[in-house]
KEDRENNU-611343 format. One record per residue (C-alpha): x, y, z. Coordinates in nm, 4 decimals. Each point is the difference from the previous one (the first is absolute). Layout:
BEGIN
east X; north Y; up Z
...
END
This chain:
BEGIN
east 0.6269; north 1.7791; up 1.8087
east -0.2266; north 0.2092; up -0.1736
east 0.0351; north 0.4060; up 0.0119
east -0.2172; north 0.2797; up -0.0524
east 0.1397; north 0.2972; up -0.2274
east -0.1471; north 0.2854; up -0.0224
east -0.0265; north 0.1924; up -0.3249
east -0.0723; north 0.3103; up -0.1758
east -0.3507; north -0.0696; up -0.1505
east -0.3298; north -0.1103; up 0.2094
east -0.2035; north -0.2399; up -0.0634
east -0.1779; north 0.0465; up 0.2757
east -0.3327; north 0.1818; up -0.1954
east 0.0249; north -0.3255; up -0.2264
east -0.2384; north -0.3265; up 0.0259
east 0.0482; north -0.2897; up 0.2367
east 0.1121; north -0.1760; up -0.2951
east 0.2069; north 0.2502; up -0.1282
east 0.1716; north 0.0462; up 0.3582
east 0.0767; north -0.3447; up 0.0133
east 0.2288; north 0.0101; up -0.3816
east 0.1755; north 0.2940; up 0.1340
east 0.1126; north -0.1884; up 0.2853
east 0.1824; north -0.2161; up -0.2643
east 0.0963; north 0.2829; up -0.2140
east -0.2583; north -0.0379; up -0.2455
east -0.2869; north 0.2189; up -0.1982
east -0.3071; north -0.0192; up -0.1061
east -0.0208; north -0.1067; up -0.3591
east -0.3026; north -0.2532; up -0.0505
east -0.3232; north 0.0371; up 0.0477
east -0.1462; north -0.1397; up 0.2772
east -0.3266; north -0.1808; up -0.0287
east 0.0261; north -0.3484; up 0.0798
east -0.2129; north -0.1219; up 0.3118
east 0.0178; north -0.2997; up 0.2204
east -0.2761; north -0.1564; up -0.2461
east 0.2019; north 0.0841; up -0.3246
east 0.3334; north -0.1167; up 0.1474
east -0.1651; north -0.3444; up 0.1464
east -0.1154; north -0.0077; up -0.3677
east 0.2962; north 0.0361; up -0.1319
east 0.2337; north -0.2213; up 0.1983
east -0.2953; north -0.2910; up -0.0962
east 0.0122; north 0.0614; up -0.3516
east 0.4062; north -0.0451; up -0.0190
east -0.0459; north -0.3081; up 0.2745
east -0.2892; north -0.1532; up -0.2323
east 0.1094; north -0.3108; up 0.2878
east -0.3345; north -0.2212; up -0.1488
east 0.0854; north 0.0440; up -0.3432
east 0.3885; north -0.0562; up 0.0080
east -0.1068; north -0.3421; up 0.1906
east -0.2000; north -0.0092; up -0.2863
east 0.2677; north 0.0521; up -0.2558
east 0.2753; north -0.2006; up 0.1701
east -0.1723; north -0.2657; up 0.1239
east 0.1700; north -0.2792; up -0.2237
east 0.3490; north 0.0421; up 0.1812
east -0.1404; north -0.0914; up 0.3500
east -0.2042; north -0.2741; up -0.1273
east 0.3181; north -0.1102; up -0.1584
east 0.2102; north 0.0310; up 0.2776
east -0.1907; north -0.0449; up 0.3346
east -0.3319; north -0.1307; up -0.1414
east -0.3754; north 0.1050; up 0.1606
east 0.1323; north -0.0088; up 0.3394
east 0.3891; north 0.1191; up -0.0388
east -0.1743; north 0.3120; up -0.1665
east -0.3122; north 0.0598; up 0.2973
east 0.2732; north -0.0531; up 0.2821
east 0.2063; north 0.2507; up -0.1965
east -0.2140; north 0.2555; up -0.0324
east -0.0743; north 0.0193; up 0.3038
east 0.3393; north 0.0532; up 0.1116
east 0.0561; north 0.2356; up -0.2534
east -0.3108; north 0.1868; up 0.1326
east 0.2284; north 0.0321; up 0.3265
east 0.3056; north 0.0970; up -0.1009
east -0.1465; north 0.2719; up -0.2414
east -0.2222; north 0.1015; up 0.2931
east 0.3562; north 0.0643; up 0.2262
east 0.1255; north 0.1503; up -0.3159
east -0.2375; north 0.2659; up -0.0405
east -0.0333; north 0.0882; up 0.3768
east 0.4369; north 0.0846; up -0.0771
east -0.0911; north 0.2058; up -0.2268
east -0.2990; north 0.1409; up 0.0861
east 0.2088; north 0.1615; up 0.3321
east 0.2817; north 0.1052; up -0.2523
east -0.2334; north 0.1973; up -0.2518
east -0.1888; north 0.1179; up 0.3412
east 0.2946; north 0.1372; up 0.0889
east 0.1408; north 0.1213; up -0.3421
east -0.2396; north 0.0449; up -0.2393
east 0.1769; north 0.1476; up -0.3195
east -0.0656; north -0.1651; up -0.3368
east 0.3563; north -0.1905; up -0.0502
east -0.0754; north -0.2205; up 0.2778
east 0.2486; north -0.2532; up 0.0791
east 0.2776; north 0.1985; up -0.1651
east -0.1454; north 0.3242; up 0.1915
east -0.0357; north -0.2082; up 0.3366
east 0.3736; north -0.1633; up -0.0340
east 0.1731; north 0.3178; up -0.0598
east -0.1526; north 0.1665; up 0.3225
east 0.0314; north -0.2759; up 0.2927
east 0.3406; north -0.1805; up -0.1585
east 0.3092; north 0.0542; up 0.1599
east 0.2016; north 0.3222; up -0.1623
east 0.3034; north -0.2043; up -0.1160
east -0.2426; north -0.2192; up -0.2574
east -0.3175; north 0.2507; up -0.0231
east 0.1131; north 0.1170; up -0.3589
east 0.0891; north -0.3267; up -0.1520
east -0.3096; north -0.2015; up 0.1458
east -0.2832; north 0.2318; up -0.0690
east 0.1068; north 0.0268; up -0.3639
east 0.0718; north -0.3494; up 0.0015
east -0.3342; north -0.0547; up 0.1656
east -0.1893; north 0.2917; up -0.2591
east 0.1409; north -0.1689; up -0.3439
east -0.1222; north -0.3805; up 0.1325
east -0.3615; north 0.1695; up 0.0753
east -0.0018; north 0.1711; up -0.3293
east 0.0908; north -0.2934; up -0.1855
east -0.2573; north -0.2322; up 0.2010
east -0.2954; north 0.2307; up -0.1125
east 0.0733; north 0.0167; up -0.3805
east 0.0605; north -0.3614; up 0.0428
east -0.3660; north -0.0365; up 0.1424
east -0.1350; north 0.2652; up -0.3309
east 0.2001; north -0.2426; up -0.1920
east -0.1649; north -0.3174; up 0.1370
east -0.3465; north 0.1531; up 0.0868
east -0.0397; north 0.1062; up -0.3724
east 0.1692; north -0.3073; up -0.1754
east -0.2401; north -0.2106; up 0.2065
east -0.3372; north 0.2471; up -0.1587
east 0.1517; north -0.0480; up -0.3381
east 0.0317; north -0.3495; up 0.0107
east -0.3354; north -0.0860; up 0.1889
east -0.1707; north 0.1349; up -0.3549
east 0.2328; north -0.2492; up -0.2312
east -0.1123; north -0.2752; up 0.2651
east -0.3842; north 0.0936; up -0.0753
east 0.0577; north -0.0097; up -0.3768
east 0.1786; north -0.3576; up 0.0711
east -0.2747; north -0.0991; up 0.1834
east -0.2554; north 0.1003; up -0.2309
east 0.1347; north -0.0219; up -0.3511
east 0.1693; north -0.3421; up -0.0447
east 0.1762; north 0.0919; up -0.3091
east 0.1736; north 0.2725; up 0.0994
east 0.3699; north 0.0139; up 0.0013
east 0.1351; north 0.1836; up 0.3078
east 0.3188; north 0.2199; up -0.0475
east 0.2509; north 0.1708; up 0.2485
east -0.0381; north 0.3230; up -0.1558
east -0.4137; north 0.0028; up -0.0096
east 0.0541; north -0.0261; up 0.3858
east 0.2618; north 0.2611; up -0.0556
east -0.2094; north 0.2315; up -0.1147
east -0.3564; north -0.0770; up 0.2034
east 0.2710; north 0.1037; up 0.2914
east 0.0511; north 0.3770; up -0.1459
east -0.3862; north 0.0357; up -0.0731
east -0.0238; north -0.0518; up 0.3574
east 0.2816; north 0.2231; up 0.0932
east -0.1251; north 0.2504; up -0.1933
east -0.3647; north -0.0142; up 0.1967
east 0.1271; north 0.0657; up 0.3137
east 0.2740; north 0.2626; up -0.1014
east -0.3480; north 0.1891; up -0.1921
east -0.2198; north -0.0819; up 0.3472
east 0.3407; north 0.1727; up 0.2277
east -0.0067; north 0.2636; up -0.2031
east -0.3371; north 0.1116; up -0.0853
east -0.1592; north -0.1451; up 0.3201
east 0.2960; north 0.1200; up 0.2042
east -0.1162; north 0.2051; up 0.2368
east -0.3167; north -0.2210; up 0.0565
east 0.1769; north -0.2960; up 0.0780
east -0.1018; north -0.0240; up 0.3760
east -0.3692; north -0.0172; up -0.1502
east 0.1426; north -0.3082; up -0.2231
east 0.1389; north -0.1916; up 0.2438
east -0.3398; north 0.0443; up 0.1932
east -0.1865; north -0.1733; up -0.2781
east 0.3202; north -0.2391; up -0.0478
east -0.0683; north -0.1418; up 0.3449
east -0.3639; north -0.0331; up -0.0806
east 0.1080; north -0.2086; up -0.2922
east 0.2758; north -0.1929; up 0.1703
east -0.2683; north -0.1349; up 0.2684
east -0.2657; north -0.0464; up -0.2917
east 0.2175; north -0.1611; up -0.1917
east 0.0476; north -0.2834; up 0.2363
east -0.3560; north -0.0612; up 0.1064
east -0.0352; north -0.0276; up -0.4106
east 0.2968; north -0.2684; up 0.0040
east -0.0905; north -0.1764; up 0.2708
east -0.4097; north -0.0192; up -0.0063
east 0.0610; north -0.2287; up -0.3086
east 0.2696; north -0.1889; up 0.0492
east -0.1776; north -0.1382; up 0.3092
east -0.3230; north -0.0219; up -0.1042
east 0.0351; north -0.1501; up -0.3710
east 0.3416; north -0.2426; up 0.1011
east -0.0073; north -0.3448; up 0.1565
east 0.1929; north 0.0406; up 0.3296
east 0.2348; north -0.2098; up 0.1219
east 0.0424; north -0.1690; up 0.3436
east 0.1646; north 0.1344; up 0.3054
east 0.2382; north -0.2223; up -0.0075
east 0.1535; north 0.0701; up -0.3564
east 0.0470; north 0.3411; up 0.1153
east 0.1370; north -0.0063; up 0.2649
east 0.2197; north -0.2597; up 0.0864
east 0.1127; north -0.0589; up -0.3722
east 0.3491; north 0.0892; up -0.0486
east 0.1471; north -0.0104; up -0.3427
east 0.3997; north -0.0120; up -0.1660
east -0.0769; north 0.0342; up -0.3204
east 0.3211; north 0.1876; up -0.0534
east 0.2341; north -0.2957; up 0.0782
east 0.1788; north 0.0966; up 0.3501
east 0.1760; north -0.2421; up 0.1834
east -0.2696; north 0.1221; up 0.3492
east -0.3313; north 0.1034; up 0.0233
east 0.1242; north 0.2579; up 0.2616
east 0.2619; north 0.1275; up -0.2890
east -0.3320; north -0.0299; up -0.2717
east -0.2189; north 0.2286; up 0.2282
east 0.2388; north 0.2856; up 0.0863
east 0.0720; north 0.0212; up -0.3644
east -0.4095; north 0.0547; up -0.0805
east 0.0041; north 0.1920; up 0.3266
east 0.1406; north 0.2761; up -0.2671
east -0.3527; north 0.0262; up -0.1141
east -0.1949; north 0.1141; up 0.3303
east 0.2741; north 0.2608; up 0.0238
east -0.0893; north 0.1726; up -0.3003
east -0.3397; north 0.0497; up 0.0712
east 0.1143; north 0.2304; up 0.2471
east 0.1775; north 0.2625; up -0.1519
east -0.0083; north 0.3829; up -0.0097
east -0.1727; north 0.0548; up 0.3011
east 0.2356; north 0.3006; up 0.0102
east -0.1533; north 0.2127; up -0.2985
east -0.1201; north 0.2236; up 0.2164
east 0.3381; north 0.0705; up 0.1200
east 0.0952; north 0.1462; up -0.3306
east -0.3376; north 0.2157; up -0.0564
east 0.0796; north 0.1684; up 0.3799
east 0.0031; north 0.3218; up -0.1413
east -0.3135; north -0.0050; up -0.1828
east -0.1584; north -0.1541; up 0.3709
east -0.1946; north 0.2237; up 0.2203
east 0.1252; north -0.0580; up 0.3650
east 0.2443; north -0.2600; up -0.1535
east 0.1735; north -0.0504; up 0.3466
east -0.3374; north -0.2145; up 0.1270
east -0.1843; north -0.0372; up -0.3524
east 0.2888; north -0.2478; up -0.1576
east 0.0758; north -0.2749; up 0.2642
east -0.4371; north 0.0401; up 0.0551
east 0.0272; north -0.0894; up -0.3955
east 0.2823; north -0.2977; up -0.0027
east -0.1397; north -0.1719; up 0.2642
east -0.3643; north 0.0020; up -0.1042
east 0.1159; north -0.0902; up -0.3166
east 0.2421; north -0.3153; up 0.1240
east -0.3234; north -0.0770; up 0.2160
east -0.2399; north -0.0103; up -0.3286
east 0.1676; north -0.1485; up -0.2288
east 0.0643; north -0.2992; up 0.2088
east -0.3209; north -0.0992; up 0.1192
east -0.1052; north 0.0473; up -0.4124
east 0.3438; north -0.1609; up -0.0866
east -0.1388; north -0.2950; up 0.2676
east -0.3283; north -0.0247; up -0.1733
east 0.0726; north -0.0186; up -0.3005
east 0.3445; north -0.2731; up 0.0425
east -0.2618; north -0.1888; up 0.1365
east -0.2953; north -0.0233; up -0.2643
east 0.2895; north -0.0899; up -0.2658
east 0.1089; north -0.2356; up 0.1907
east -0.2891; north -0.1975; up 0.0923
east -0.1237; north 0.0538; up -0.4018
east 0.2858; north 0.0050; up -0.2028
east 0.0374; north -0.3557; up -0.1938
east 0.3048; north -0.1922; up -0.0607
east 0.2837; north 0.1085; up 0.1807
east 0.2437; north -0.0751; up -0.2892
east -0.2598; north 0.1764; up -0.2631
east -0.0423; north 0.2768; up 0.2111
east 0.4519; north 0.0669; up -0.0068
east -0.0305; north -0.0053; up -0.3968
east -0.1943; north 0.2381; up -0.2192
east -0.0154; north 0.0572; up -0.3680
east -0.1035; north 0.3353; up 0.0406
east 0.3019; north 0.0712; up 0.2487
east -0.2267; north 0.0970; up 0.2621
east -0.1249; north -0.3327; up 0.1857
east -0.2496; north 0.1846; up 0.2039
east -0.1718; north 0.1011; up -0.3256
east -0.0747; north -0.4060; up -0.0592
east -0.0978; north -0.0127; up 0.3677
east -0.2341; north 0.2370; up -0.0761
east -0.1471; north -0.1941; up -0.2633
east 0.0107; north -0.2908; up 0.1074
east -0.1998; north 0.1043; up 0.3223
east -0.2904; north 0.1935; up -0.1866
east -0.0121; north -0.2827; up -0.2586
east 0.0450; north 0.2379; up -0.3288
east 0.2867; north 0.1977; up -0.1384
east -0.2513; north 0.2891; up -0.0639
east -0.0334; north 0.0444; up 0.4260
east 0.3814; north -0.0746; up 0.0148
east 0.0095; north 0.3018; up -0.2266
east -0.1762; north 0.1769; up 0.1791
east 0.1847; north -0.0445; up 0.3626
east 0.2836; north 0.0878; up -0.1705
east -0.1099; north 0.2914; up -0.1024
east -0.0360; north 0.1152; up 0.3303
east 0.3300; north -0.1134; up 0.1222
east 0.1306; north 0.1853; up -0.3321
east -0.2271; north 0.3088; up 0.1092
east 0.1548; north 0.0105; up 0.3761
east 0.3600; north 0.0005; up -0.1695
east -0.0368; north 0.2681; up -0.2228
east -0.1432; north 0.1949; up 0.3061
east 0.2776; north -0.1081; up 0.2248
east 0.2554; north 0.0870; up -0.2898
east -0.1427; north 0.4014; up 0.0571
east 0.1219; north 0.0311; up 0.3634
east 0.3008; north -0.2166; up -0.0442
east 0.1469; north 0.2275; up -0.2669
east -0.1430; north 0.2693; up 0.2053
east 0.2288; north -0.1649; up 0.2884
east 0.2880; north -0.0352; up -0.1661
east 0.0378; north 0.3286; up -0.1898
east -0.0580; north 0.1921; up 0.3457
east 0.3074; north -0.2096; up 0.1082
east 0.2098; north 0.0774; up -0.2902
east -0.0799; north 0.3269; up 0.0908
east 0.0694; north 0.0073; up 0.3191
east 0.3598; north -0.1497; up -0.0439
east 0.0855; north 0.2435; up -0.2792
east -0.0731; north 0.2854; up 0.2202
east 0.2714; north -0.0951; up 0.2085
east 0.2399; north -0.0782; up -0.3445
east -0.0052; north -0.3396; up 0.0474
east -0.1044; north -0.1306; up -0.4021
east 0.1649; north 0.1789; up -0.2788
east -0.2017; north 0.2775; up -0.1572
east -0.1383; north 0.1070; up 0.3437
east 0.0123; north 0.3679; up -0.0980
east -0.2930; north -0.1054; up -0.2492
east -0.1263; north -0.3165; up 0.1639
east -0.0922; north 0.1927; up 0.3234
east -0.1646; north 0.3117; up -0.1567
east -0.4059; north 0.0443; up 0.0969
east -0.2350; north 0.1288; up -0.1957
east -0.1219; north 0.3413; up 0.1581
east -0.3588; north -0.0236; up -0.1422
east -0.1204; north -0.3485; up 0.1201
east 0.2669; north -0.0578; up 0.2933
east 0.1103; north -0.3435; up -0.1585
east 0.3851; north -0.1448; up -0.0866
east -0.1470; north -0.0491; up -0.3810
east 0.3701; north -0.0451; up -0.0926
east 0.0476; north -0.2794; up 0.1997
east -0.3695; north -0.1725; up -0.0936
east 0.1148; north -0.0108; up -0.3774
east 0.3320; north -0.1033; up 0.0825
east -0.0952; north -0.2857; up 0.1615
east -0.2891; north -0.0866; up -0.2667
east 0.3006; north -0.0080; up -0.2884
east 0.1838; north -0.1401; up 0.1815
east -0.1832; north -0.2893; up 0.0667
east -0.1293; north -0.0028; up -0.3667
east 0.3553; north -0.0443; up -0.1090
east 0.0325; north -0.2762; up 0.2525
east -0.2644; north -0.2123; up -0.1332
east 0.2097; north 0.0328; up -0.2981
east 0.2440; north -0.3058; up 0.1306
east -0.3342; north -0.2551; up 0.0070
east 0.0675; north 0.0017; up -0.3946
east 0.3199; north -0.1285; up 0.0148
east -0.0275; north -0.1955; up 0.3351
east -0.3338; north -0.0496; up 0.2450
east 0.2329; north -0.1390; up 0.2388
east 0.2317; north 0.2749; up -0.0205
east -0.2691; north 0.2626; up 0.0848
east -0.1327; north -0.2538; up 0.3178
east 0.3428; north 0.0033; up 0.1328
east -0.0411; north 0.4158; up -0.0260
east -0.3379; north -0.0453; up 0.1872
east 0.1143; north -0.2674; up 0.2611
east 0.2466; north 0.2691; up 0.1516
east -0.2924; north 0.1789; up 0.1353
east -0.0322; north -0.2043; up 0.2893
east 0.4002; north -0.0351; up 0.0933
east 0.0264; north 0.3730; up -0.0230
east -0.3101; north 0.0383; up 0.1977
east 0.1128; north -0.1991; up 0.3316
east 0.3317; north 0.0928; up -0.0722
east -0.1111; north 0.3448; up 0.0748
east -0.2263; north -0.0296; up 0.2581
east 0.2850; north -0.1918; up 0.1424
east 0.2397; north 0.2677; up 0.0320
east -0.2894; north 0.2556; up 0.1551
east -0.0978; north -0.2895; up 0.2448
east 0.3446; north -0.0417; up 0.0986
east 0.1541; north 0.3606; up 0.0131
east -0.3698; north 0.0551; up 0.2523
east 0.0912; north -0.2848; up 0.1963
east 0.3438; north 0.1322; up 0.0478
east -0.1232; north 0.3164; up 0.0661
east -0.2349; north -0.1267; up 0.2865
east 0.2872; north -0.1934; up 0.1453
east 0.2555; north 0.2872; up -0.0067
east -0.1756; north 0.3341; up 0.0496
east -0.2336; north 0.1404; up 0.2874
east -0.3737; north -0.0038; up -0.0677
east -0.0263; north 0.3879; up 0.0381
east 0.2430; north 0.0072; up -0.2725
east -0.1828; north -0.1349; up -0.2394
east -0.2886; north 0.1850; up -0.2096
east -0.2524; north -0.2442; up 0.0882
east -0.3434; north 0.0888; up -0.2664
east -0.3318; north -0.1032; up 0.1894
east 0.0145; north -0.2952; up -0.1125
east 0.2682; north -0.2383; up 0.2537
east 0.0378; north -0.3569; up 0.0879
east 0.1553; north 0.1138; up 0.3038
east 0.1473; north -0.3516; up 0.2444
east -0.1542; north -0.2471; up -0.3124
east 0.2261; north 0.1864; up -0.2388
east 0.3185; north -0.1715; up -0.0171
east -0.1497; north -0.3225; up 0.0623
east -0.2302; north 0.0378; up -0.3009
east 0.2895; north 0.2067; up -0.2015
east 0.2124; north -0.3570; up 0.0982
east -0.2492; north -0.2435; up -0.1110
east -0.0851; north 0.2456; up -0.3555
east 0.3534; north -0.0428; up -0.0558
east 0.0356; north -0.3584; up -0.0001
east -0.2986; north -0.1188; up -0.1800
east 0.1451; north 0.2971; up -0.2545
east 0.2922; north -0.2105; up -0.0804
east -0.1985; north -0.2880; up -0.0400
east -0.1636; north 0.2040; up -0.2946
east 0.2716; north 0.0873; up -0.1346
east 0.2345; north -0.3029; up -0.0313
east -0.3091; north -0.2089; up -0.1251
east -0.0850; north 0.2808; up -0.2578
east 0.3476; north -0.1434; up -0.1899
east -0.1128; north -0.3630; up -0.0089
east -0.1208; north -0.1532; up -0.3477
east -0.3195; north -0.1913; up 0.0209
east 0.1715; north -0.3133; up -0.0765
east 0.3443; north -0.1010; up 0.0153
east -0.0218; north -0.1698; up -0.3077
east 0.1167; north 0.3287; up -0.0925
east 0.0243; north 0.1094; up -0.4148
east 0.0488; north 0.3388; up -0.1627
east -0.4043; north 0.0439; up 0.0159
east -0.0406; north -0.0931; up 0.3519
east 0.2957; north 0.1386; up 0.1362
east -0.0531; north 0.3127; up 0.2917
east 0.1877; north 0.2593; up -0.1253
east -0.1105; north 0.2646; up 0.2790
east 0.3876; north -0.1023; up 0.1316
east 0.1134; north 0.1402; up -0.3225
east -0.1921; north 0.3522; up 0.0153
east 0.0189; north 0.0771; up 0.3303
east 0.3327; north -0.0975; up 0.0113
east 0.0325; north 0.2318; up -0.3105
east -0.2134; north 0.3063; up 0.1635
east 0.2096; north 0.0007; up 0.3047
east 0.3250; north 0.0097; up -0.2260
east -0.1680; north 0.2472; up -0.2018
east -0.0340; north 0.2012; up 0.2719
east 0.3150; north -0.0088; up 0.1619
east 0.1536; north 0.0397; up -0.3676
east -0.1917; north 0.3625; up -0.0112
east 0.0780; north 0.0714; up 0.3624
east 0.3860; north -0.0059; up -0.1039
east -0.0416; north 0.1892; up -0.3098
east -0.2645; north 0.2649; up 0.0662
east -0.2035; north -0.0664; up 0.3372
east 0.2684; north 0.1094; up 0.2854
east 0.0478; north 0.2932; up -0.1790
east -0.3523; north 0.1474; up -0.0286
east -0.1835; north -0.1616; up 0.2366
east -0.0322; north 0.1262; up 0.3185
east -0.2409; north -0.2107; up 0.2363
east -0.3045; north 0.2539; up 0.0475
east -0.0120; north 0.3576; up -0.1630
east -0.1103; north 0.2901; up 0.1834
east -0.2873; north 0.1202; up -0.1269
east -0.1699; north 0.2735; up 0.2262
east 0.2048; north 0.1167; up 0.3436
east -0.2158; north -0.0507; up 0.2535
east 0.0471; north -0.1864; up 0.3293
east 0.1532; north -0.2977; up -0.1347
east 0.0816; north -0.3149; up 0.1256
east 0.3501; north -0.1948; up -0.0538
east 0.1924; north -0.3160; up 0.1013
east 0.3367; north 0.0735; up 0.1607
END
């Protein structure tokens, strides 16, 4: 049950806003200036659903073929939609930055509070510098794709991608922290360009390609991939529709830079999910009825098959140059908020002493109201990352790929610990935020859950199972590694320091007994 405690300070002079962290035990320490607008724009720009179809696109053609990868979608559109309205009542409820970790460590039950929400806090930390990681690996290499494309004699190397990935890091470390405190205005003008962007991609596409038939699109299932079932074949490229719909909780982690976060951030996911869907739809289905030969369109020179879609659709590698640019432009963009994103979560877990270094990690800079030591630790961070793409691109994929274990893995322990919570505790109990599911909630919660683990164990299948040290899916191997990791530090340092929650400001404050 949840009591109220009264304590020496009030907040009761304080914002809404304010009112609300001190319920948790929290302060004030970011500015707040993001509005329903800015966060919608954010959550899009880490989503980017039409361009990671985009960008992807090869594996569900692969494995699913024009009509294993519409079907998909659309099904992914679902479960993501049932995802989102989970968390949406969560972060309604409890809207501190750490999210899941934050969310787990006030409705679990007191013997395993502790030991989940750190659990839960290190697996979201890890999934968002895996997403910097991939987000700026993906910029980097998008230019060496372009030279490819356009200069037949050069030579590509690991370590020219290497470095395009740091010249990218280092834009949107300079953009977080000299355009800091205006990135609500960014994000504005990033949703402006994420919906421009696709009327630019798609207007040509469909106009200057021949289309195909109705037919080829959709009731063409391919197995390029060699599995003994087409059913087997499809849920493997099924893999694909779920990662265009990722980080629709970014808003989550920005809640205390939100004004009226309690109603603004499930407003955001949602509208976001919703958005990026119907663009995600439109687009999946221009590229399908215009791309050209399924087999061509899996293999690429320049390592990106969509930019040869591109090309070959507009007739001219100087207009597939110049679509890409525009996917490339998008990235970078989207590269801003997620390092934004993930920085505010580092942050937000080393306030409680969950990362090592939290004394420094969590410090905020009094004159701009930002975790700057958190922004640059996650910029080198990743910079040294990109580091292992000299010695092995499929080494730093693997590093990528966790991203979406450690993802559902985590929504699946906030989705379950709610569900037990509804099941076990009276509804007046519960610190319901405005935004509630009320009689649909377990059923949705239920059905989230499932189509969750359908993620997940897919998200460890190879492509093929022809499998080689190239093609192999070594997510297995680093998640498996990141849990052990964690567990490892737990034993050694994490039980000893961390706490669960640190009181911040004594107000009336809520806790789980």
């Amino acid at each position: 049950m949840f009591e109220e405690k009264n304590g020496a300070t009030s907040v009761t002079e304080v914002a809404d806003d304010e009112k609300v962290l001190a319920r948790f035990g929290k302060r004030q320490q970011l500015r707040r200036g993001f509005s329903t607008v800015s966060a919608i724009g954010l959550t899009c720009a880490l989503m980017l659903t039409w361009d990671v179809l985009i960008m992807t696109l090869q594996y569900g053609l692969q494995n699913g073929g024009p009509a294993g990868l519409f079907y998909g979608y659309i099904v992914a559109w679902i479960g993501a939609t049932l995802q989102a309205l989970v968390m949406a009542e969560l972060a309604s409820m409890i809207p501190l930055a750490g999210g899941p970790f934050n969310w787990v460590s006030i409705l679990a039950p007191p013997w395993c509070r502790k030991f989940l929400s750190y659990l839960a806090g290190w697996i979201s930390v890890i999934a968002w510098q895996a997403l910097v990681a991939g987000t700026s690996f993906v910029c980097g290499t998008i230019i060496q794709g372009m030279l490819i494309l356009n200069h037949p004699t050069y030579v590509p190397q690991r370590w020219h991608g290497t470095l395009l990935t740091c010249a990218v890091l280092a834009v949107a470390l300079l953009i977080n922290l000299l355009l800091g405190r205006r990135l609500p205005k960014f994000e504005i003008m990033m949703l402006a360009v994420f919906i421009a962007g696709f009327i630019g991609i798609l207007v040509p596409i469909t106009r200057l390609s021949t289309h195909k038939s109705a037919a080829e699109v959709f009731t063409v299932f391919q197995n390029l991939g060699g599995w003994r079932t087409q059913g087997l074949s499809f849920f493997v490229g099924f893999i694909t529709a779920v990662n265009c719909f990722l980080g629709f909780d970014a808003t989550d982690h920005i809640a205390e830079e939100i004004e009226n976060a309690a109603k603004v951030i499930p407003l955001a996911m949602m509208s976001s999910v919703t958005l990026n869907g119907l663009l995600g739809l439109g687009m999946l289905v221009a590229l399908l009825f215009c791309m050209g030969d399924i087999v061509a369109a899996t293999q690429s020179a320049t390592g990106y098959p969509f930019i040869d879609i591109f090309t070959y659709a507009v007739g001219s590698a100087r207009g597939g140059t110049a679509l890409t640019c525009t996917i490339l432009t998008i990235n970078v963009f989207s590269l801003v908020g997620v390092v934004a994103t993930a920085s505010r979560m580092l942050w937000a877990f080393s306030r409680e002493k969950g990362v090592p270094f939290s004394r420094h990690v969590s410090k905020v800079h009094l004159g701009t109201r930002m975790p700057i030591v958190a922004i640059v630790v996650t910029v080198i961070l990743n910079g040294l990352i990109s580091f292992i793409n000299i010695g092995s691109s499929v080494a730093l994929q693997a590093f990528i790929s966790v991203f979406v274990a450690a993802y559902y893995s985590s929504f699946f322990m906030c989705a379950g610990i709610m569900l037990h919570k509804r099941l076990t505790t009276a509804e007046s109990a519960i610190p319901w935020g405005p935004f509630r599911l009320g009689p649909f909630g377990v059923p949705v919660t239920i059905v989230a859950i499932l189509y969750t683990m359908i993620g997940f164990f897919f998200s460890f299948w190879p492509y093929t199972p022809a499998v080689t040290p190239s093609t192999m899916n070594y997510n297995i191997v680093l998640f498996g590694g990141t849990i052990l990791f964690a567990l490892f530090f737990w034993v050694l340092w994490g039980r000893k320091v961390y706490k669960g929650p640190i009181v911040e400001v004594q107000g009336s404050i809520i806790e789980v007994t």
